[in-house]
N, C-alpha and C positions, 0 to 999 in steps of 0.2 A: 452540119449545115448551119449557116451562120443565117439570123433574120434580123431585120432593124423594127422595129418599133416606133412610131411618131407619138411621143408621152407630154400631155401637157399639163400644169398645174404646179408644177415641182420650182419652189422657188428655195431650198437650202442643200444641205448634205443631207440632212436624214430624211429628206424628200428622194433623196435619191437612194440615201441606205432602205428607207420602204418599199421601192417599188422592184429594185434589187432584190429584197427579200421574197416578193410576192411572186415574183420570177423566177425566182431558182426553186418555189414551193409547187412549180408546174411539173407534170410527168416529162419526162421526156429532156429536160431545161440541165445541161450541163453547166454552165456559167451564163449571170448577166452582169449587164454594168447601164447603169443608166447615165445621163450625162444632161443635166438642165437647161446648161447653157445651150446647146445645141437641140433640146427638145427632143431626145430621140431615145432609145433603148438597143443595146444590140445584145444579143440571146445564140448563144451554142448552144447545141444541140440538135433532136428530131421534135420537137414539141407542136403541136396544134396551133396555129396561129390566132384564132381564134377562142383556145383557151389563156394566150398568152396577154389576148385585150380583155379579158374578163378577167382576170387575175388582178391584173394593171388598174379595172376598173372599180373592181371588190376594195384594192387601196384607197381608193378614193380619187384618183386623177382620171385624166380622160386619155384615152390611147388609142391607138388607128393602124394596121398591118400594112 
């Protein structure tokens, strides 16, 4: 199952290699990729969506299922 994510705050690459990392650190989280210019996240796997904004969030940006 693929989920998009609305991730905001991310203004470089390792804005996006963090929120990346905080994603694939979810249960369930097969692959993510997050993308700044577009604002958004998209997440493989079966994972909680709501663990997957609180992950997102714990990085320090703001994000919305």
């Amino acid at each position: 199952m693929t989920q998009e994510l609305t991730v905001t705050g991310m203004s470089c690459g390792g804005c996006e290699q963090s929120v990346e990392d905080a994603l694939e650190g979810v249960a369930g989280v097969e692959s993510a990729t997050a993308d700044r210019e577009a604002e958004s996240a998209t997440v493989d796997g079966e994972a909680d969506p709501d663990d997957l904004v609180a992950a997102v969030e714990a990085a320090g940006y703001e994000a919305s299922a």
